[in-house]
C-alpha positions as CSV (number, residue, x, y, z in Angstrom):
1,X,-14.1,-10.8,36.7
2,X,-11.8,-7.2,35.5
3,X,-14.7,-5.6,36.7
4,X,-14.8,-7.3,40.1
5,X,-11.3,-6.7,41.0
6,X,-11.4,-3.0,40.0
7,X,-14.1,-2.7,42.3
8,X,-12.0,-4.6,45.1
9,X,-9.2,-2.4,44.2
10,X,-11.0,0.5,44.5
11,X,-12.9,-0.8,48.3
12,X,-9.4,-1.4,49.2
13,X,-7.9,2.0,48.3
14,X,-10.8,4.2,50.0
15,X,-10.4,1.8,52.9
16,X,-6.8,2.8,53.0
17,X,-7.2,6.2,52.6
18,X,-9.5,6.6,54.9
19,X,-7.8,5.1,57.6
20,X,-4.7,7.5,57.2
21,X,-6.8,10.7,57.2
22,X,-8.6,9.3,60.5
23,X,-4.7,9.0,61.8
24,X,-4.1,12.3,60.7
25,X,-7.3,13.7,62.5
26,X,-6.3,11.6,66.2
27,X,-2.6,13.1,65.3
28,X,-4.9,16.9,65.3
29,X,-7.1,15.7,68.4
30,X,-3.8,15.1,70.5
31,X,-2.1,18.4,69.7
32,X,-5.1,20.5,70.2
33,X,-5.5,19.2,73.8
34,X,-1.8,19.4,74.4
35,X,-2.3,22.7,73.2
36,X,-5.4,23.8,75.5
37,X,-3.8,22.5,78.4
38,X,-0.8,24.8,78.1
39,X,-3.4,27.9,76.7
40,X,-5.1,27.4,80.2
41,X,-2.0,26.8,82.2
42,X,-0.8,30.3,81.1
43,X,-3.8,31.8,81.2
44,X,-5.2,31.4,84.8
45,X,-1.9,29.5,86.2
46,X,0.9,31.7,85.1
47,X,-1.4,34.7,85.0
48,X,-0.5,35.7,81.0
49,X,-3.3,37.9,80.7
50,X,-3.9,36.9,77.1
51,X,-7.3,36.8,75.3
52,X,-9.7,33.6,76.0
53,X,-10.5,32.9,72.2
54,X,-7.0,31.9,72.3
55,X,-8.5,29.0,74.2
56,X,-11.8,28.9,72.7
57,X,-10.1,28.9,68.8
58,X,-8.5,25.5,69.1
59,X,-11.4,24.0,71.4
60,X,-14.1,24.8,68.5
61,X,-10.9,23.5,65.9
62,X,-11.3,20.1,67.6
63,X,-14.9,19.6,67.8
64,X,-15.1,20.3,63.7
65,X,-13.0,17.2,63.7
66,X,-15.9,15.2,64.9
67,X,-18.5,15.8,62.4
68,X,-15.4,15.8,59.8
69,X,-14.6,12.0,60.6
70,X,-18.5,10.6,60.0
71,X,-18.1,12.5,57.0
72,X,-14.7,10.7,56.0
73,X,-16.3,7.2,57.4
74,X,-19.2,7.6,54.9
75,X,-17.6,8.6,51.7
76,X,-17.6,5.5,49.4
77,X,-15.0,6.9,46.6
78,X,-11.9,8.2,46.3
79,X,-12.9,11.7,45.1
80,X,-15.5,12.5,48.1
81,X,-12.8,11.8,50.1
82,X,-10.8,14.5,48.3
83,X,-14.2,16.8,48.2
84,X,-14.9,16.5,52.0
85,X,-11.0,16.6,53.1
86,X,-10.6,19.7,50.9
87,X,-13.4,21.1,52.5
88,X,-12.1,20.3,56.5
89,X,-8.9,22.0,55.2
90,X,-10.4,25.6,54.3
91,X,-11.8,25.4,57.7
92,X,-8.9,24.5,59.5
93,X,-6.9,27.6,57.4
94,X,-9.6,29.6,58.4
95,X,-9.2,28.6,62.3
96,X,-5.7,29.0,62.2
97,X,-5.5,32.5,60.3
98,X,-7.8,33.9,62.8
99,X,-6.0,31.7,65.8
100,X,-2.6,33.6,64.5
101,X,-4.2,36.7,64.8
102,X,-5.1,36.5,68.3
103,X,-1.8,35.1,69.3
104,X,-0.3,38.5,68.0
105,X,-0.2,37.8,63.8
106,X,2.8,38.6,61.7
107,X,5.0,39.7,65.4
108,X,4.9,35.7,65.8
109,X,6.0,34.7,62.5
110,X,2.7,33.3,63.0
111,X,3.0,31.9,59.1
112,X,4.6,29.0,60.6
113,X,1.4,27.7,62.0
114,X,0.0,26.9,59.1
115,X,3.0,23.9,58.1
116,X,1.2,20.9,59.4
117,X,-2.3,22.0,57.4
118,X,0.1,22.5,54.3
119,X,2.1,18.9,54.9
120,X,-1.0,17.1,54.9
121,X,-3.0,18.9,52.5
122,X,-0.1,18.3,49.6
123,X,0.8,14.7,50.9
124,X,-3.4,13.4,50.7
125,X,-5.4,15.9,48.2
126,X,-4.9,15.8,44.4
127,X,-2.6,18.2,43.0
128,X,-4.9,21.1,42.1
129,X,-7.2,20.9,45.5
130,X,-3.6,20.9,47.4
131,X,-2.5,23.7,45.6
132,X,-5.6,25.8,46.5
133,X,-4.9,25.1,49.9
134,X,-1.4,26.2,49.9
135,X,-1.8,29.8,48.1
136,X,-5.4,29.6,49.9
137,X,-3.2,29.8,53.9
138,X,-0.7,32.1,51.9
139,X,-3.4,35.0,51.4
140,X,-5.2,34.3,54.4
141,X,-2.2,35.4,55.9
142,X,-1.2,38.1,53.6
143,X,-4.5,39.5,53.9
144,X,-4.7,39.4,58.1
145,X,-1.0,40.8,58.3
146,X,-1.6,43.8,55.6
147,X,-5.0,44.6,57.0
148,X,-2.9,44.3,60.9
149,X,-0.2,46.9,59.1
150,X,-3.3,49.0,57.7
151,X,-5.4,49.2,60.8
152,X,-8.2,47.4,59.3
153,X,-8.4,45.1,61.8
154,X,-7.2,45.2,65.3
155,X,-4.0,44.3,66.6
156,X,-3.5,41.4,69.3
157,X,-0.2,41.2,71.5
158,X,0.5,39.0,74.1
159,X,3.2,40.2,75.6
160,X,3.3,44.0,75.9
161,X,6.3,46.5,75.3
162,X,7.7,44.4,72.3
163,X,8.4,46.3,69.2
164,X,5.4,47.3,66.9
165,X,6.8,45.1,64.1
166,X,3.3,44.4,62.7
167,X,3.9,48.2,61.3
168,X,6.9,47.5,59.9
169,X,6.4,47.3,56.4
170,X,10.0,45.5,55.4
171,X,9.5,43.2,58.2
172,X,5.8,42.5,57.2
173,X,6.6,42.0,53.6
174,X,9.6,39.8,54.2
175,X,7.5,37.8,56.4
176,X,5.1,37.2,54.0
177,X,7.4,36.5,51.1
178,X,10.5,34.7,53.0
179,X,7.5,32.5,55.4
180,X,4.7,32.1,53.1
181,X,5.5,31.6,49.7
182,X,9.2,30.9,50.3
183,X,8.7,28.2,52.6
184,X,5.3,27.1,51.7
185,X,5.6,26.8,48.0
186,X,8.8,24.9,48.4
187,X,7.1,22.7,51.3
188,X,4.0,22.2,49.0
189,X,6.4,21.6,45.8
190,X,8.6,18.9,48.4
191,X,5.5,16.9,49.9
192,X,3.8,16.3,46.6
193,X,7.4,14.9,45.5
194,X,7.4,12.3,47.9
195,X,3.9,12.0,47.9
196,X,4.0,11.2,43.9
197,X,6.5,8.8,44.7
198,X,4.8,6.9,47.3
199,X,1.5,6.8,45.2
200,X,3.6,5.3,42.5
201,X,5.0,2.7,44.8
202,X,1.7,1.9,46.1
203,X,0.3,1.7,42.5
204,X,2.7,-0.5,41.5
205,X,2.4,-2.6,44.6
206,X,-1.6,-2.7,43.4
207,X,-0.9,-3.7,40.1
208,X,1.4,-6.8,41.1
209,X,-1.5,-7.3,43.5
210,X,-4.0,-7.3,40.9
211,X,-1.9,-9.1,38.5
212,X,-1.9,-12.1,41.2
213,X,-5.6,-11.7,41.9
214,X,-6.2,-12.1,38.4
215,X,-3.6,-15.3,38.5
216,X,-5.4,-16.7,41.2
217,X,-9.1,-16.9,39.9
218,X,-7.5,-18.0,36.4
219,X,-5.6,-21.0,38.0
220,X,-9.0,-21.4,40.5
221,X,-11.0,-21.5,37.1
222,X,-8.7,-23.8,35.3
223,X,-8.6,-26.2,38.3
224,X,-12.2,-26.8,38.5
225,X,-12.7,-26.8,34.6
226,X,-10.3,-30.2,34.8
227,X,-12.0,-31.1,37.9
228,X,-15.3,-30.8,35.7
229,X,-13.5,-32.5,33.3
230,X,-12.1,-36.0,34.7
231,X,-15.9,-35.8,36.7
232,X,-17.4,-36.5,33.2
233,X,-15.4,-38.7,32.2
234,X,-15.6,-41.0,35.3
235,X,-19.0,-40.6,35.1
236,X,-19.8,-41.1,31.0
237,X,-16.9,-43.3,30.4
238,X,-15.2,-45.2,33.3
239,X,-18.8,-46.0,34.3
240,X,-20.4,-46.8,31.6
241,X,-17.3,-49.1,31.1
242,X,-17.9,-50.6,34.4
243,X,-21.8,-50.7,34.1
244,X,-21.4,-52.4,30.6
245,X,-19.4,-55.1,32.2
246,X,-22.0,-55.8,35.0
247,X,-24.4,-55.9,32.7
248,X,-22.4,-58.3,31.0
249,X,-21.6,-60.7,34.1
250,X,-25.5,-60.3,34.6
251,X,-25.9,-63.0,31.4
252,X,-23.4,-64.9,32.5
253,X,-24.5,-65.5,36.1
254,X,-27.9,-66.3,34.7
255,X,-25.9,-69.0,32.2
256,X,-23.0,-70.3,34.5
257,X,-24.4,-69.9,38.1
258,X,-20.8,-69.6,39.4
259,X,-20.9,-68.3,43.0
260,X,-17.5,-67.0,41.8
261,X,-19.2,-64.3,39.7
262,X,-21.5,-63.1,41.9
263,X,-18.2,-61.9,44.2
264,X,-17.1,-60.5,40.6
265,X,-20.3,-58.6,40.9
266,X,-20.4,-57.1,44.0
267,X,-16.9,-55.9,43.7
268,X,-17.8,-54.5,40.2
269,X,-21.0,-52.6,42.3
270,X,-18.5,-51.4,44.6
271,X,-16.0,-50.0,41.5
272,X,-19.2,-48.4,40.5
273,X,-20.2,-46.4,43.7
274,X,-16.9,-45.7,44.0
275,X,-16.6,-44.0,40.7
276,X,-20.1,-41.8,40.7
277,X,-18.7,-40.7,44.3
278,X,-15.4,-39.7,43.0
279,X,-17.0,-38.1,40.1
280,X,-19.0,-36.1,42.5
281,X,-16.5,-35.2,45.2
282,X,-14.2,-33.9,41.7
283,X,-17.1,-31.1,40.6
284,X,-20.7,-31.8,42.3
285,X,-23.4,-31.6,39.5
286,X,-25.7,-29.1,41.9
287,X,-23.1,-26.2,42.2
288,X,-23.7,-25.6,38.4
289,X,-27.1,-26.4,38.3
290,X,-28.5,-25.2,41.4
291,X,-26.2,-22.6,43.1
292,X,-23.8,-22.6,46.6
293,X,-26.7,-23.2,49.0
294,X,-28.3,-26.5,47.7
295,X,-24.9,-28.0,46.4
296,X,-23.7,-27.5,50.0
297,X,-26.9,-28.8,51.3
298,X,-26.6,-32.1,49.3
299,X,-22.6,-32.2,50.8
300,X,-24.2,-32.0,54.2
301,X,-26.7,-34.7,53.5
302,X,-23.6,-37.2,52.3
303,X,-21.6,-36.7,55.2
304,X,-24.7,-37.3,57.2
305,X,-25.1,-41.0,55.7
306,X,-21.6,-41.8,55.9
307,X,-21.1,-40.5,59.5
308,X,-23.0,-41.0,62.7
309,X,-22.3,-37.0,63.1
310,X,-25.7,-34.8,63.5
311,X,-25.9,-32.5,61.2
312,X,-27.7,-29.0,61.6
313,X,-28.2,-26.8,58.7
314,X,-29.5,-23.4,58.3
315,X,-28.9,-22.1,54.5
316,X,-30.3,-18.9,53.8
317,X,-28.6,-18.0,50.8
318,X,-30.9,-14.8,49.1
319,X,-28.6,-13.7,46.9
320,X,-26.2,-16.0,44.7
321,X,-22.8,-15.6,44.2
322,X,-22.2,-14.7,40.5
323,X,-18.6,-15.2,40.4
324,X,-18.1,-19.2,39.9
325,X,-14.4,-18.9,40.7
326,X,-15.8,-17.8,44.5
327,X,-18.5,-20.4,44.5
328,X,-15.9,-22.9,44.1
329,X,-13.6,-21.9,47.0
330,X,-16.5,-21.5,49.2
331,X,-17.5,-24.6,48.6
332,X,-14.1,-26.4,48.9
333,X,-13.3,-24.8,51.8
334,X,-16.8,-26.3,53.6
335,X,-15.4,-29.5,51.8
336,X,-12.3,-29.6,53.7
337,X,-13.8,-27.9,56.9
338,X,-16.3,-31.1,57.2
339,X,-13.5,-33.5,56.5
340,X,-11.4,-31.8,59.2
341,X,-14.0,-31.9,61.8
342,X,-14.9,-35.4,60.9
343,X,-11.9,-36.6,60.9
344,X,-10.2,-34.9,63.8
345,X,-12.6,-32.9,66.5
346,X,-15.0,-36.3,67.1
347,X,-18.0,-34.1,67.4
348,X,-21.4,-34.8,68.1
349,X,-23.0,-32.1,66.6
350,X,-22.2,-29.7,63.3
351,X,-23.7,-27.3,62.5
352,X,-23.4,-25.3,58.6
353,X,-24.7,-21.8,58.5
354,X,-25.5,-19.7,55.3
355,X,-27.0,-16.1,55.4
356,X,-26.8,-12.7,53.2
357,X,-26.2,-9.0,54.9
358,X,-26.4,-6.3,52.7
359,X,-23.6,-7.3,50.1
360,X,-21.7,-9.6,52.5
361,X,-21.6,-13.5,52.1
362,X,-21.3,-15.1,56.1
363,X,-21.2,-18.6,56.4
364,X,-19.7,-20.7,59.8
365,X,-19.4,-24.1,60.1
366,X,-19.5,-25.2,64.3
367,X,-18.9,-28.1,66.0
368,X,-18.7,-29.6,69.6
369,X,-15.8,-31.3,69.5
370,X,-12.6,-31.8,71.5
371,X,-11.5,-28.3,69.8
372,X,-7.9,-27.2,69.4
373,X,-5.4,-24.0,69.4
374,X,-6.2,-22.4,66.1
375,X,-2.8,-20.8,66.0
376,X,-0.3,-23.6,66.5
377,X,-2.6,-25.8,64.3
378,X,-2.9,-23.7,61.1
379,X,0.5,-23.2,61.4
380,X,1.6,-26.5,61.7
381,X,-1.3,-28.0,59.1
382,X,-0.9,-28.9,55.5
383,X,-2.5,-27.1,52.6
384,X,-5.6,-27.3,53.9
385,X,-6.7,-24.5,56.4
386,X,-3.7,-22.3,54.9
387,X,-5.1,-23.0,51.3
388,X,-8.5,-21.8,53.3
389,X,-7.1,-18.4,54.2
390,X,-5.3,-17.8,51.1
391,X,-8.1,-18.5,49.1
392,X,-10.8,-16.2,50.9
393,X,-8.0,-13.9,51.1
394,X,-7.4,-13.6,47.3
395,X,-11.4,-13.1,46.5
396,X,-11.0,-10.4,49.1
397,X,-12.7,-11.7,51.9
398,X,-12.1,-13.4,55.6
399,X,-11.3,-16.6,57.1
400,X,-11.0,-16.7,61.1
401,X,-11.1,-19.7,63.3
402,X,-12.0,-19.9,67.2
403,X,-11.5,-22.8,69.5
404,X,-10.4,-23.8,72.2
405,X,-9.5,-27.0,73.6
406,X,-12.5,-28.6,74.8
407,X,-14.6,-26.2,73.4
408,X,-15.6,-27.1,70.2
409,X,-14.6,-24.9,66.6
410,X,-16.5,-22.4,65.2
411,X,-14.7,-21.1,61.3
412,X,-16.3,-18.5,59.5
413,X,-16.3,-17.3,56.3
414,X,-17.1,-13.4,55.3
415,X,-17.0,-12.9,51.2
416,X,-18.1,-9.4,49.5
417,X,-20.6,-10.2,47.2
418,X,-20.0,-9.3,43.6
């Protein structure tokens, strides 16, 4: 049971991290064309006469985000999240150093551009890999704006007759020192502050999680143990009690002939249907024995003789669910979707499907009845459909319903498989 919460615990995490990183890369998407339009309004509508790779720089930085996101989609852990995020983020230094050059280096304070690559990278990657990518930006940028000074490389400007700063060796070295480690270390040193702090809140938010996960299969377990327990004993005591007494009034039918007894009888029959049924409704003998698809088979077969509903079933169950705390509340909640639909929708037709895909439990349970609005109904029901949801929730699957007045109901079930 530890071991299948850890591994819902870990799902759940991935799942969240992913889905902030792909926030983080629409965030990216959205500047870059902001960015492009205003490179090309410039360029051919103002008439700047500045170099095109100043357009083509951020156009190629945008399509890397493409491949980047399948890559982030199919990582299944934590730390190939960190491996493949770590990797976007050398790329997107490397972009941006030689997008700073164009756009005339050091002269721009261009250091600057590298803040939002530095937020992100310290708020999402473990320390170290964080780190890397903050003195990793710093010496890109020390290297392009000392190899600028040197006349290594070529020197862009924009806009001509400005001062030739880049040759300015305090200016250069100030830049460097005062914009790149100054306000990059402390930026980098900042983020992973808050960052550790909001990990810490989420952890602990986890564990409480966890903790009441852990609650709920106990208290699920416990339930059905007692459940199991007053089953047996209406079963090996109550009636063998109540059989012993027919057997009993058997002889003395046979002796007095007393029309009398025979009613005595039949109510005692009754009193002992009664109690197997009960017995069976408390913790159905095929569940344990025989697994989720023929103990719900046998609950469709029941409901079938004591209802003039048509039943359909199609259980296709090729993979058993080993946890017996989520065999239970998939089972109870069929239990009580039945009963609702008997009860309430006066349907025709039901119809209970079963089926494995991959590691994912479906099951649906349809009718054509006189339907209802699934919103104002759960809300306003008892325990039942709420106790359905919270249940399904807990083992860390989904409960939906759809109907619509008229329409019939059609509630499915989707449960991981441990």
């Amino acid at each position: 049971m530890d071991n299948f919460i850890n591994r819902d615990r870990e799902r759940r995490t991935v799942g969240e991290l992913k889905d902030k990183i792909q926030q983080t890369i629409r965030v990216r998407r959205l500047t870059l064309v902001l960015f492009l339009v205003l490179a090309l309004y410039f360029r051919f509508g103002a008439g700047l006469n500045f170099p095109l790779p100043l357009i083509f720089s951020p156009l190629m930085w945008g399509i890397i985000t493409v491949p980047f996101s399948r890559l982030i989609d199919a990582q299944k852990s934590k730390e190939g999240l960190h491996n493949v995020h770590f990797g976007y983020f050398v790329v997107e230094v490397s972009i941006l150093t030689y997008l700073i050059h164009i756009i005339g280096g050091v002269e721009w304070i261009g250091v600057a551009y590298y803040v939002f690559s530095i937020l992100y990278a310290n708020f999402f990657l473990p320390r170290k890999k964080a780190w890397t990518i903050t003195f990793l930006a710093i010496a890109f940028f020390t290297g392009m704006s000392f190899a600028e000074y040197a006349g290594l490389i070529s020197h862009w400007n924009i806009f001509e007759g400005d001062a030739p700063l880049y040759k300015d060796s305090f200016y250069v070295t100030t830049t460097v020192l005062v914009g790149g480690f100054g306000l990059y270390v402390t930026t980098a040193y900042t983020v992973q502050i808050f960052a550790r702090l909001f990990r810490q809140k989420n952890e602990s938010l986890r564990e409480r999680e966890t903790k009441l996960q852990k609650l709920w299969k106990e208290l699920i377990s416990a339930r059905e143990e007692e459940r199991s327990r007053i089953a047996k004993r209406l079963h090996d005591q109550l009636g063998q009690t109540l059989m012993g007494i027919k057997m009993k009034l058997d002889i003395l039918d046979k002796e007095l002939d007393d029309q009398r007894l025979q009613e005595v009888k039949d109510l005692l029959r009754d009193a002992i249907t009664e109690s197997r049924n009960l017995s069976h409704l408390l913790r159905p003998s095929a569940l344990d024995e025989l697994g989720l698809a023929p103990a719900l088979r046998e609950m469709v077969e029941n409901f079938e003789t004591s209802t003039d509903i048509d039943f359909l079933t199609d259980l296709n169950l090729n993979r058993e669910i080993s946890g017996e705390e989520e065999r239970a509340i998939v089972y109870r909640a069929v239990q009580e979707l039945l009963n609702n639909a008997a009860k309430h929708a006066e349907p025709n037709r039901i119809k209970v499907s079963l089926a494995n895909e991959d590691s994912l439990l479906k099951l649906s349970v349809e009718d054509d009845g006189k339907g209802f609005d699934p919103d104002r109904v759960v809300q306003e029901s008892g325990l039942g459909l709420k106790g359905i949801r919270e249940n399904i929730s807990l083992a860390g699957g989904d409960f939906e319903i759809f109907s619509e007045e008229g329409e019939g109901t059609r509630a499915v079930i989707e449960l991981p498989l441990d």
